[in-house]
C-alpha positions, 0 to 999 in steps of 0.5 A: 502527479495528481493521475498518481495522487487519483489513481492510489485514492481509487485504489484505497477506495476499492479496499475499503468498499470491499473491507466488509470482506477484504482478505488482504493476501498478508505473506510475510505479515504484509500486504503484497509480501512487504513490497510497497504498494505506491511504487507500484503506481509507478511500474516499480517492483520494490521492497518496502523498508522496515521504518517505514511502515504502517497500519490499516484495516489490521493490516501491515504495509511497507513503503520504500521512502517516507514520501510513498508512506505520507501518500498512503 
C-alpha cells in the first residue's frame, strides 16, 4: 500500500513539475479518455464513474470508487 501510495505521489509529481507545459491528452473531456488513473497502479484498465470526479490543473479525472478519488 504504501510502494502504491509513493508510486502515485511520483507520478503527480511528474505532472506538476512539467504542468508549465502539460498537455493533458483530455479525450472524452478527460485525462486517459475517463479511465481512472489510480487502478492503473494496479494493472487495472477501468472506467471511471461519473460521481466520482475531480478537477486539476484544469483539467477532468474520473476515478472507478471514492477510495481511488480520495488517493488522488
Amino acid at each position: 500500500m504504501k510502494t502504491q501510495a509513493l508510486s502515485v505521489i511520483f507520478f503527480f509529481g511528474m505532472l506538476i513539475a512539467s504542468s508549465q507545459t502539460a498537455n493533458y491528452n483530455t479525450q472524452k473531456d478527460y485525462v486517459a479518455k475517463g479511465y481512472d488513473v489510480i487502478a492503473y497502479f494496479d494493472n487495472q484498465a477501468v472506467e471511471g464513474k461519473n460521481e466520482y470526479i475531480a478537477r486539476y490543473d484544469g483539467v477532468k479525472f474520473k476515478f472507478l470508487s471514492e477510495k481511488n478519488l480520495n488517493t488522488f
